[in-house]
N, C-alpha and C positions, 0 to 999 in steps of 0.2 A: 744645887750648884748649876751654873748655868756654863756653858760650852760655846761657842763661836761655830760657825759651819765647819769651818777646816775640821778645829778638834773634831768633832760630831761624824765628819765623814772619813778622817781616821781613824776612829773606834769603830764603824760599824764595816767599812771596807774589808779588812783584813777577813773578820770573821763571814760573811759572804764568800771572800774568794778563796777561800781555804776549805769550805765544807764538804768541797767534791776532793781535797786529799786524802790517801786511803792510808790518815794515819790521823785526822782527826774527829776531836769528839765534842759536841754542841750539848751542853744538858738544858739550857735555855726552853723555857716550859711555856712562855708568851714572848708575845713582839716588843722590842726595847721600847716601842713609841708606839701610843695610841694613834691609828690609822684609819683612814674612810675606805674600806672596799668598795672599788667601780665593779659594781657588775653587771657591767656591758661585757659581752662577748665580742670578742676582735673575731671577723672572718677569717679561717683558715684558706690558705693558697688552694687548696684539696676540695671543692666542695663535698666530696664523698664522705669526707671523714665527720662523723656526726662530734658537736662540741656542745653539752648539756650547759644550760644556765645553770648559774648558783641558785641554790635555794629546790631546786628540784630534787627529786630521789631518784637517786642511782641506783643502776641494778649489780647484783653479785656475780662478779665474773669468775666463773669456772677454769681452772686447768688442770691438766694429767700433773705438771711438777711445778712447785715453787719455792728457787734456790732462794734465798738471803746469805748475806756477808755479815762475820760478825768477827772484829776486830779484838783482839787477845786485849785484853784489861780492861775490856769496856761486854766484856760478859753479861753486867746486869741491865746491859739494856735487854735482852733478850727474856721475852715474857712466853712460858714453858708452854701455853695454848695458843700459839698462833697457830693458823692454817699452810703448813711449811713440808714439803719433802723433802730437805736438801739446806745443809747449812757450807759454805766454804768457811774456813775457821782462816782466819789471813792474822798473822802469817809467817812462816820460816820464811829467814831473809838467807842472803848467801854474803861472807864476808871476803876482805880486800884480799884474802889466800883461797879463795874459792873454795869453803866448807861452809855448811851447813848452819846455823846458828838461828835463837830464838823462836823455837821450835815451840807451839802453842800446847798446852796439857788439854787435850780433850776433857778431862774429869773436872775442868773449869766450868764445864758449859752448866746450864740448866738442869735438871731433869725434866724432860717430855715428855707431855701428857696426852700426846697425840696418838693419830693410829698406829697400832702395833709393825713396828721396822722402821717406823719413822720418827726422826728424819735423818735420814746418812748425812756421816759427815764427812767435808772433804778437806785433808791437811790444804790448805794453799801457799804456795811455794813463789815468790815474787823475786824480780831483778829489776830496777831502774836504772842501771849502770850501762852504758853502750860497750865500755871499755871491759868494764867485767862479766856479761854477758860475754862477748869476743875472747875470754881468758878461758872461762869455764865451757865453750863449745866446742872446742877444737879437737879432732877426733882423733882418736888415740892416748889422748895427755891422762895423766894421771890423775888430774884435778875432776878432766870431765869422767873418768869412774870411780871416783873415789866419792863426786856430786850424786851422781847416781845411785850409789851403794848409801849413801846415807840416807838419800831422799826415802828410800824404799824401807830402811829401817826406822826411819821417822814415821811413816804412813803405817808400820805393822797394826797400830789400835786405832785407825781411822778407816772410813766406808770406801775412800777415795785420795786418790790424790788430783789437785790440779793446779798448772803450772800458768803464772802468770808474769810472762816475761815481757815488757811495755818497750823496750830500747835493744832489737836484733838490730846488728851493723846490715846495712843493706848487700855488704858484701857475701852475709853468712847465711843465706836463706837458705841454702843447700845441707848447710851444718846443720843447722836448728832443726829443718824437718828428717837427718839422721840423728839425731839426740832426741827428738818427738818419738822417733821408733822405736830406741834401745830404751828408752822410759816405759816403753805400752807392753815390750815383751818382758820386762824387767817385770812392771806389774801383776802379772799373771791375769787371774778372775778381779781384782780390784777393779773399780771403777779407775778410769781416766782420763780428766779429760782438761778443757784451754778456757781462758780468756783472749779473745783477741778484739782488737778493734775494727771500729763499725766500716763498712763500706757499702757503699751503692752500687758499685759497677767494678769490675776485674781489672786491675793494676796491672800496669806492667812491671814485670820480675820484682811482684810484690812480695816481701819475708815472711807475711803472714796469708799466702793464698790458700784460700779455703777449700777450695779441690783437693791441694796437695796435701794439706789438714787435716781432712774429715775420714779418711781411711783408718788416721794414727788414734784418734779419739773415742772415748762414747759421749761424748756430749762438747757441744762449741757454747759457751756464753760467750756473744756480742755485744760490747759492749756498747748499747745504743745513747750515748750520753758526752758531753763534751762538743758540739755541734759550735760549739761558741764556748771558749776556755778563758783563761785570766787576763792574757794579754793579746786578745783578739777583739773585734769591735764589737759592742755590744749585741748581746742575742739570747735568746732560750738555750738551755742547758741541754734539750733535746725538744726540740718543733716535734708536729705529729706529722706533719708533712714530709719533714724530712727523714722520721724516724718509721715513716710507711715505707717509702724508698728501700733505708736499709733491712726492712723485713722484707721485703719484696726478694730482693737481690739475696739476701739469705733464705730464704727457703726454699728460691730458684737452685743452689749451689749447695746448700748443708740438707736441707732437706728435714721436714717438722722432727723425724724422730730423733735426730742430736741436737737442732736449735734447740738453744736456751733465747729466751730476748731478755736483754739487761736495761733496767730503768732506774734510773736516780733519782734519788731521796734529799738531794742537796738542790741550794740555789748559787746564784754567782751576784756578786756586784761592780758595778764599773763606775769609775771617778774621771770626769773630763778631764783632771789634773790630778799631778801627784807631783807635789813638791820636795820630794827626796832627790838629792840629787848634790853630788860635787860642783864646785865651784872654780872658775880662776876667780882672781881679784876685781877685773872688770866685771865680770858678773856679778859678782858681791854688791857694786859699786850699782849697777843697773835695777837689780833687784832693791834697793834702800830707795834710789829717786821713782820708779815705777810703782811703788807700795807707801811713797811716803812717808818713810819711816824718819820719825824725829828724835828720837832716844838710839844711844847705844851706850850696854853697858860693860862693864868688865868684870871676869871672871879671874880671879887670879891673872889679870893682865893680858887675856886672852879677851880682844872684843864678841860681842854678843848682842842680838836682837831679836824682837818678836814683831810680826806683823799678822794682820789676820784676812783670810781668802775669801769669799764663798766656793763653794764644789758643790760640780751637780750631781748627784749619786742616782744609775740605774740599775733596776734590780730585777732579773726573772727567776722563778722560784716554780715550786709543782705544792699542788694541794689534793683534796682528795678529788676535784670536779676533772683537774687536767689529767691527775694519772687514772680513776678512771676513764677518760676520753682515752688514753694510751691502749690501758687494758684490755677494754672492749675492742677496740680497733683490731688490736694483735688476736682475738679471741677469733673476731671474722672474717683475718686473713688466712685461718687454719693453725696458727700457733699454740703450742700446747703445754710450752714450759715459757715461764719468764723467772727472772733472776733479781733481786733487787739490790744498789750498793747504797748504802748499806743498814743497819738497825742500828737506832739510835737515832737519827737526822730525820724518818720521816713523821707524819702528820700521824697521830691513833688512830683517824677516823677510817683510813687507808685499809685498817685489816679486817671491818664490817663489811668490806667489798671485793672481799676474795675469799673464794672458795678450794678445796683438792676435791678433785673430783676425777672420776675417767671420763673423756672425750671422746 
């Protein structure tokens, strides 16, 4: 069947810019179209940062920890001999009454065949709500101990808990890092620790400052990824240049023994155009003489037409050449754990080039 560019670059769009969701899942095992790999090496802004040609052999980078994310129903991507110290199991959501819900069965996971205690796992606990984050923090309320007392009976058969909340009200930064507290003392010996996002340099009355952080935690994953998101201009999903930056300013500030560094498994794509979109009648009207459309039909008396675009589609993605450029880089800045979102999305060849090891 043959496709028109538009179709073509609305079927391939979506699934690009949704793969850095942390709720979806690609089983796609090759590329929809056969493709010419350039490989040329584009200069990095950084000359320090070494960038391996394709076709060379990479070396295996070592670390003390390596978390991965694995997503509740998508279990079998998770293959029981990777190189892994630390799985976050994502995830208990928190519903529109602020309790607990979708709470993931550990005895889902794998069985692992790795080193003996490995790999802890950790409940992850997520909010994308700004509104319902601001319900569930408020100090004193019954919602925010009732969140608590479940979080903590949720986590009874897990190695860890850790809390990934992406939308604090900028007004609640003071709440959030007392609800970080009464979590870590709640915990007892459990692990405890955050996802936050990535930063270069210290914010003003930032909600997630890592200073005020790093006391309440044993472990910060950064989340180094989203440099360039769906509806920003086209870019890499994390540069190394920029992703040196935020390990810079994090190890300055968290310090190796609780960084985690977090590296994506997903690419994004971007379309010069996107012809979704409402309409008045004059537009209707503009759009028919501009695309020359000479037919219209009727639908049960509802007019109707089709015309066809080109769309230019750009695409930055990671392989095994760029994340280990990543790895190594983070290895010889002193970084000793990295994190990756998530299993499932990345490339096989990825886990011949990582090692656990002690540093």
């Amino acid at each position: 069947m043959k496709y028109s560019p538009l179709i073509l670059a609305l079927l391939v769009l979506p699934v690009f810019a949704c793969l850095g969701c942390k709720s979806v899942h690609s089983s796609r095992k090759t590329p929809p179209v056969e493709v010419e790999i350039n490989t040329k090496t584009e200069k990095e802004t950084d000359p320090s940062i070494k960038i391996p040609h394709v076709g060379s052999v990479l070396p295996v980078s070592v670390f003390g920890e390596v978390w991965v994310y694995v997503v509740a129903g998508r279990e079998a991507a998770m293959m029981p001999d990777l190189p892994i110290s630390d799985i976050g199991y994502f995830g208990a959501e928190i519903d529109s009454y602020g309790s607990l819900s979708e709470v993931p069965k550990r005895q889902k996971l794998p069985v692992y065949s790795g080193p003996a205690g490995f790999p802890r796992v950790h409940l992850v606990v997520k909010c994308d709500s700004r509104s319902l984050t601001h319900f569930v923090l408020v100090p004193g309320s019954a919602e925010r101990k009732a969140l608590i007392a479940d979080l903590i009976a949720a986590a009874k058969n897990f190695d860890g808990l850790q809390v990934d909340f992406e939308n604090v009200p900028q007004r609640d930064g003071d709440t959030f890092i007392s609800f970080l507290a009464d979590l870590k003392a709640a915990c007892g010996n459990k692990m405890f620790t955050i996802a936050l996002p990535a930063r270069t340099k210290k914010i003003s009355n930032d909600v997630y400052d890592y200073e005020k952080i790093r006391p309440l935690v044993d472990r910060i994953l950064v989340m180094a990824y989203d440099e360039h998101w769906s509806t920003s201009a086209p870019g890499p999903v994390a540069s190394l240049s920029w992703c040196k930056k935020v390990a810079n300013y994090s190890l300055s500030v968290i310090g190796r023994e609780k960084l985690v560094m977090g590296i994506p498994f997903y690419g994004r794509a971007w379309g010069n155009l996107n012809p979704s979109q409402a309409h008045v009648y004059t537009g209707i009207e503009r759009v028919i003489n501009e695309n020359n459309v000479k037919e219209i039909h009727r639908e049960n008396g509802i007019p109707t037409f089709d015309y066809t675009i080109p769309v230019s589609v750009k695409v930055y993605y990671d392989d095994e050449y760029s994340l280990s450029a990543r790895m190594e880089m983070y290895r010889a800045m002193g970084v000793t754990a990295i994190g990756f979102w998530r299993i499932g999305q990345e490339t096989p060849a990825v886990w011949k080039l990582i090692k656990l090891g002690a540093m």
